[in-house]
C-alpha positions in Angstrom: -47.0 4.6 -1.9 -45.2 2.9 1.1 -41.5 4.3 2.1 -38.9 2.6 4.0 -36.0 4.2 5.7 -32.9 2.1 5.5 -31.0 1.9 8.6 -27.6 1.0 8.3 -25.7 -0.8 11.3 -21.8 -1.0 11.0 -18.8 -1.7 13.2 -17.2 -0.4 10.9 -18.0 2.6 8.4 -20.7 1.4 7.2 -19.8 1.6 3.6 -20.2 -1.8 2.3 -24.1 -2.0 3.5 -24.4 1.3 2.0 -23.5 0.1 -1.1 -25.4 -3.2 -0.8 -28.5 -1.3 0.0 -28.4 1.1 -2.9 -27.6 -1.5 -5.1 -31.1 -3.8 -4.3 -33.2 -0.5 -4.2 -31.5 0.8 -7.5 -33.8 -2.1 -9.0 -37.3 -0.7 -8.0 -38.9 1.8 -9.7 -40.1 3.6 -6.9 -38.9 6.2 -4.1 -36.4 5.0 -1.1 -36.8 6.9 2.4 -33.6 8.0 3.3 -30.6 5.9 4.2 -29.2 6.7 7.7 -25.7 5.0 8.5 -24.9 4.1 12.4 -20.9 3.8 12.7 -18.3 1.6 14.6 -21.6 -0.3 16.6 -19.0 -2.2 18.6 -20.8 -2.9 21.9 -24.1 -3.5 23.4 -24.2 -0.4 24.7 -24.1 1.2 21.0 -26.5 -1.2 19.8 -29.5 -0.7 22.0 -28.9 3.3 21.6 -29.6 3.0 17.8 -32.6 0.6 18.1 -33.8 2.9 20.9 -33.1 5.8 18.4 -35.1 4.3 15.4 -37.8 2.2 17.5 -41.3 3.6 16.3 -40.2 4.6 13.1 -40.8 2.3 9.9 -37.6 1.8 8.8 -35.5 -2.1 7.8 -32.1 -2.4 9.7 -29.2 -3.5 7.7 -26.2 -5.0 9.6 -22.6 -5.7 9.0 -21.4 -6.9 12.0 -18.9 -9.5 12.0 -19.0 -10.2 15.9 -21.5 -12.8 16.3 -22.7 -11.8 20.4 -23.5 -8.5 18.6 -25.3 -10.1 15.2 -27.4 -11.8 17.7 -28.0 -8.6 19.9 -29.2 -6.5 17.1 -31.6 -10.2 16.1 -33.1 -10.0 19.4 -33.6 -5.7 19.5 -34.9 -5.7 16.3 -37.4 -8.5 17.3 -38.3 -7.2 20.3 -39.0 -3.8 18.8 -40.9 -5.3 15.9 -38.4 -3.9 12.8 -37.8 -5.9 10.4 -33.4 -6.6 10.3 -31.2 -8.0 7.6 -28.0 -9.3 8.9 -25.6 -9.5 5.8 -22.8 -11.0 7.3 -24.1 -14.0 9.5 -25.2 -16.3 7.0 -22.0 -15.7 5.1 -19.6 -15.8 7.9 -21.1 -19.1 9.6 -20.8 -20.5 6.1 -17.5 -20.2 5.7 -16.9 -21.1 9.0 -18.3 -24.3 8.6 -16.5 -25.3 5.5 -13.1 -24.1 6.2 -13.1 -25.1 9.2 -11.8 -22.0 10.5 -13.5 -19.7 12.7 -13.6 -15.8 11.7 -11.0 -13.3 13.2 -14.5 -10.4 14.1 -12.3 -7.8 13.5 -14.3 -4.8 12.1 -12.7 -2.9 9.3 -10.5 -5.9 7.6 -11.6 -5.0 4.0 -11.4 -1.3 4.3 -7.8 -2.0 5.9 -6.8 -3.9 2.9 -8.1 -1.4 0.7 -6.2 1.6 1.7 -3.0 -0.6 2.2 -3.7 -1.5 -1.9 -3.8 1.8 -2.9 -1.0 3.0 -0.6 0.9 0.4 -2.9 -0.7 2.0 -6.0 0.6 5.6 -4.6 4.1 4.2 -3.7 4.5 2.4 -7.1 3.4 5.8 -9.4 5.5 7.8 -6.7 8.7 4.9 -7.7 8.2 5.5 -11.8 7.6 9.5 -11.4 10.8 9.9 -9.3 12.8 7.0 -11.6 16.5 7.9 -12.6 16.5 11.3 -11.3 13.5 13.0 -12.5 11.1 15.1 -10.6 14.0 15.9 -7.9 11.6 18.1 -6.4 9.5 15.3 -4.9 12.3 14.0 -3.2 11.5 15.4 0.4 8.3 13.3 0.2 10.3 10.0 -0.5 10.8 7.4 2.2 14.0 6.0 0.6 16.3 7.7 -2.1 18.8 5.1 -3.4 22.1 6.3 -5.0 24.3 4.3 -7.0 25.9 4.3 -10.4 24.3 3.1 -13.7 23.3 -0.6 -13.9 24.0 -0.9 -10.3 20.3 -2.0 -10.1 18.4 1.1 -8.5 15.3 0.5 -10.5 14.4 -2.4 -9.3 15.1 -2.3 -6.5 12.9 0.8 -6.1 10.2 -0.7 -7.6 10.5 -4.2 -5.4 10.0 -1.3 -2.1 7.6 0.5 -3.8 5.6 -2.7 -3.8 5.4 -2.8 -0.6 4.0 0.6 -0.1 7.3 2.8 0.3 7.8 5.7 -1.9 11.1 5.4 -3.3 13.4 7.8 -5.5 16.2 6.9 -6.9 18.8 9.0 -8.2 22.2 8.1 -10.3 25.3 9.3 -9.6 27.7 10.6 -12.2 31.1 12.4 -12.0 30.1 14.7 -14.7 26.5 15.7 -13.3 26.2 17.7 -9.9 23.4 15.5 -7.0 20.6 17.4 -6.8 21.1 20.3 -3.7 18.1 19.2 -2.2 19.7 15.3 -1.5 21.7 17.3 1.1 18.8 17.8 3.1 17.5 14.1 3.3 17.9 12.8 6.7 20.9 10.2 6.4 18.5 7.0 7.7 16.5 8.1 4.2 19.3 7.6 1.7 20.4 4.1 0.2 23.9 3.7 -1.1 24.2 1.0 -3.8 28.1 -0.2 -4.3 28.7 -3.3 -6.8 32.2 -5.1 -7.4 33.9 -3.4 -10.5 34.4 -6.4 -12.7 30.9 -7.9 -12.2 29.9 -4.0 -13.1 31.9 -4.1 -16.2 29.7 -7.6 -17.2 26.5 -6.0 -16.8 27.5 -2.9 -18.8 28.3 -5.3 -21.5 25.6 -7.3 -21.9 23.3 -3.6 -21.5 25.5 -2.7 -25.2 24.8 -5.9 -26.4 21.2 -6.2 -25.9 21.1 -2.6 -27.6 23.0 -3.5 -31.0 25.9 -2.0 -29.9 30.0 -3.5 -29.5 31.1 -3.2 -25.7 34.7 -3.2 -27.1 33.7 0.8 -29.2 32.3 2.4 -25.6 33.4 3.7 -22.9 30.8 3.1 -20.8 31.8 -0.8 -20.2 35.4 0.4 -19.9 37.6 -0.5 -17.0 38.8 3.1 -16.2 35.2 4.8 -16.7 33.7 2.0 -14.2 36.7 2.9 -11.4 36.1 6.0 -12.5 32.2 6.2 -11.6 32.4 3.8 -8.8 35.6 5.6 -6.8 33.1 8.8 -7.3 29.9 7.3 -5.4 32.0 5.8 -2.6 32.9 9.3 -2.5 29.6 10.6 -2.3 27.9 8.1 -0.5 30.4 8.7 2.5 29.8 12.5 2.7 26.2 11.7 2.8 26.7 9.0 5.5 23.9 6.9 4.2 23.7 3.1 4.3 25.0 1.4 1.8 24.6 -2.3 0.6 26.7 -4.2 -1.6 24.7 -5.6 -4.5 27.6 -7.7 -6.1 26.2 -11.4 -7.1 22.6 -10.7 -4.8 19.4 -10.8 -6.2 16.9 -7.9 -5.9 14.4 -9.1 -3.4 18.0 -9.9 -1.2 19.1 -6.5 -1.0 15.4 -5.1 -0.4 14.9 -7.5 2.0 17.8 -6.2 4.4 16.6 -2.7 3.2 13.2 -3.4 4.5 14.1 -5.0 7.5 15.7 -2.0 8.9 12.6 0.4 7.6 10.6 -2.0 9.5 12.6 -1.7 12.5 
């Protein structure tokens, strides 16, 4: 029975050939050599030390370069060496080239770059829900933003707008009646949002909240004028002894505030 050893030749990891390779041999019915992966092959240099490494041996070299000096390199070593090479990016790359018109960036390690920024997303936006309204307080040292403000003052989603862009974000109400967490004291100040919003336009949205719930604004006090002063003179309070930054969200709409917000995490 003939055996091959796979050679994998990367710029990167490696990982995508890897996977293409196992993938076409998982549809033989016989036994594979073994599969030996080459990493971050970004020079010439690099390049003729792994051909010089694998030269004698029978083995098929699969690329994923995406610089096309060294695609042509590793044509011309494999050639001259007599190994048989598959370059799976070349075809592909000059393709698309040629019909959008565009030539490519040759930046190794793109897709693996967009990956990890996807799940960092993914992390941030299960980090936002877990640490929603207060809960899980202990995970609040790991946050990168904890935004304060009163009920319906929009700290949801406004978290989960950051969160989207790969920030963990907590956010934590404040209420005259309930004590902040100890541990919010030992945020640095740069970490902590303040969220203030114009009284009467605060009353509004705590009306149409009872409303949309099947309840009469006019029977709670939660849309009252003197429990909204009430609340609202208690997190200027708190949001000055905590000498955070605070945005007012009165009459803006969420991606407006987080843009500012993200603006200055961006520096």
């Amino acid at each position: 029975m003939n055996t091959v050893d796979l050679i994998v030749v990367s710029d990167s990891t490696g990982e995508t050939a890897e996977h293409v390779a196992h993938a076409a041999m998982s549809q033989f019915d016989t036994t594979f050599g073994s599969v030996e992966r080459f990493r971050y092959v970004d020079s010439d240099e690099k390049l003729k030390e792994v051909f010089e490494k694998i030269s004698g041996r029978k083995v098929l070299v699969v690329g994923t370069l995406v610089a096309k000096r060294l695609r042509q390199k590793m044509t011309e070593e494999a050639l001259a060496r007599g190994i048989t090479c598959i370059d799976l990016m070349g075809q592909l790359l000059d393709t698309l080239e040629e019909r959008t018109g565009y030539p490519p960036s040759e930046t190794p390690g793109l897709l693996r770059r967009l990956d990890e920024e996807y799940f960092r997303r993914i992390k941030a936006v299960e980090f936002a829900i877990k640490c929603d309204d207060g809960k899980s307080p202990e995970s609040i040292p790991l946050a990168d933003l904890v935004v304060l403000g009163v009920s319906r003052a929009g700290k949801t989603p406004l978290s989960m707008y950051i969160a989207n862009k790969g920030y963990k974000v907590a956010n934590i109400p404040l209420i005259p009646e309930v004590d902040l967490p100890e541990i919010v004291q030992s945020v640095p100040a740069d970490h902590l949002i303040g969220l203030i919003i114009r009284d009467d336009a605060l009353i509004k949205i705590r009306q149409e909240r009872l409303r949309m719930i099947g309840l009469n604004p006019e029977a709670s006090t939660y849309a009252s004028t003197e429990r909204v002063l009430r609340e609202l003179d208690h997190a200027k309070r708190v949001l000055r002894e905590l000498k955070c930054r605070v945005y007012d969200v009165t009459g803006k709409a969420v991606e407006e505030t987080a843009q500012e917000i993200l603006d200055v995490l961006r520096g």
